[in-house]
C-alpha positions in Angstrom: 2.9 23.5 12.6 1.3 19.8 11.0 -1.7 18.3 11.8 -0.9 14.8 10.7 0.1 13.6 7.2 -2.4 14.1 4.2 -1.1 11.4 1.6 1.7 9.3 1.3 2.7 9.0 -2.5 3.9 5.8 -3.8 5.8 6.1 -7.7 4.4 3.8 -10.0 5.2 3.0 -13.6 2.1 3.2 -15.0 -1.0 5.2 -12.4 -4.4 3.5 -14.4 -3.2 0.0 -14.1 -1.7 0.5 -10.4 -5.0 2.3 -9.3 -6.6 -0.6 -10.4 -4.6 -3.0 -9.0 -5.1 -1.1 -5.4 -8.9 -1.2 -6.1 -9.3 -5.2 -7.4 -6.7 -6.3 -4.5 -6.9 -4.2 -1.0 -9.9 -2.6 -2.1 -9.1 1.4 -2.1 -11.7 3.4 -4.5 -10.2 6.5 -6.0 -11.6 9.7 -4.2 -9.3 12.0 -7.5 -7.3 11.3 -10.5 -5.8 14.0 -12.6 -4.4 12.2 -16.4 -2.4 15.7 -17.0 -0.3 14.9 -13.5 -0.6 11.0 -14.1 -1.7 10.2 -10.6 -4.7 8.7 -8.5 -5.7 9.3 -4.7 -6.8 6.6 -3.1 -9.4 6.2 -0.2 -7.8 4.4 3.0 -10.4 4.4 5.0 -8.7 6.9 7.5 -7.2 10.3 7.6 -4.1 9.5 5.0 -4.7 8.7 1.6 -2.0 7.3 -0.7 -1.5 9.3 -4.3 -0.1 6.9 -6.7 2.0 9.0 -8.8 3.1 8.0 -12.5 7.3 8.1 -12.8 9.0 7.6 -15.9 12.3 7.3 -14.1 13.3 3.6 -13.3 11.7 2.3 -10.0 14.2 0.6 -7.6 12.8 -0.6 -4.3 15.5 -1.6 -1.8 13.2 -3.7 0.8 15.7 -3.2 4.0 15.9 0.9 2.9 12.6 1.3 1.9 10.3 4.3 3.1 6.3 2.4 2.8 2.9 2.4 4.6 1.9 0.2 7.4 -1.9 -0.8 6.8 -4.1 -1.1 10.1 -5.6 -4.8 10.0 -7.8 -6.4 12.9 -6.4 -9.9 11.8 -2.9 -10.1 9.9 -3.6 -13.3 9.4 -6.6 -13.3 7.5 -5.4 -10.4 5.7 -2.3 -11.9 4.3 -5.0 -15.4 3.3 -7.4 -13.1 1.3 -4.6 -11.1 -0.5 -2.4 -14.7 -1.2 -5.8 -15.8 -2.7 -5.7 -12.8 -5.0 -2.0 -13.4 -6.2 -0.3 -10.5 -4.5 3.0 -11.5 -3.2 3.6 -11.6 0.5 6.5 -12.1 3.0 6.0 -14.7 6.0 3.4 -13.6 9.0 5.7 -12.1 11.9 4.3 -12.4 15.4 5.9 -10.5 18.1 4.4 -10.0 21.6 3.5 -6.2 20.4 2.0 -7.2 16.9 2.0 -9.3 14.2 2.4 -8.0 10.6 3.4 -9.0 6.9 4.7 -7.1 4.0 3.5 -7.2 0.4 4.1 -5.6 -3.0 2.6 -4.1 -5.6 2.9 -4.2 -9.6 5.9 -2.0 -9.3 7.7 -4.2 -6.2 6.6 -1.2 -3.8 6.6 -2.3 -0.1 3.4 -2.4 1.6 2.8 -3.4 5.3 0.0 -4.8 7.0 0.1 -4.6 10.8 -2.1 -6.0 13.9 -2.0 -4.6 17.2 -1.8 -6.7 20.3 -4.4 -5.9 23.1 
């Protein structure tokens, strides 16, 4: 019936500045943007892209509820360094003996995940 998941959209209050803000910080380059529908596709590097999709509706992120993506990292570490240097908020590093992994937010207060698998 699927073969695997196309996009995962995030709501965001304003699409330009967010897709910027994707771009400048993690990096992601646009691959379509449609003005009329008020959203941008970004490129993730894999299969799944994420469509950031303009809302005028209030956004309210409930952390513990929260539906978000989990971004494949080789070094969580590192990863949650560079984007700390660029001023995007970040929770602690949590280690596990599976994988260690941080969350961080965008402009709206979206949840975002970075993860590193174990060997």
């Amino acid at each position: 019936m699927f073969q695997g998941i196309d996009t995962i959209i995030l709501r965001v209050s304003d699409f330009q500045k967010s897709g910027s803000w994707f771009k400048e910080k993690l990096g992601l380059n646009p691959v379509y943007e449609n003005p009329e529908m008020r959203l941008i596709v970004l490129d993730t590097g894999s299969v799944t892209s994420v469509t950031l999709w303009q809302t005028d509706e209030p956004i309210i992120i409930n952390s513990k509820t929260a539906s978000y993506p989990i971004f494949r990292t080789e070094n969580a570490g590192q990863s949650r360094t560079e984007l700390i240097q660029k001023e995007v908020k970040t929770t602690e590093l949590i280690t596990d003996s599976f994988v260690t992994y941080f969350q961080f937010f965008d402009p709206d207060g979206n949840v975002l995940e970075a993860c590193q698998v174990h060997p």
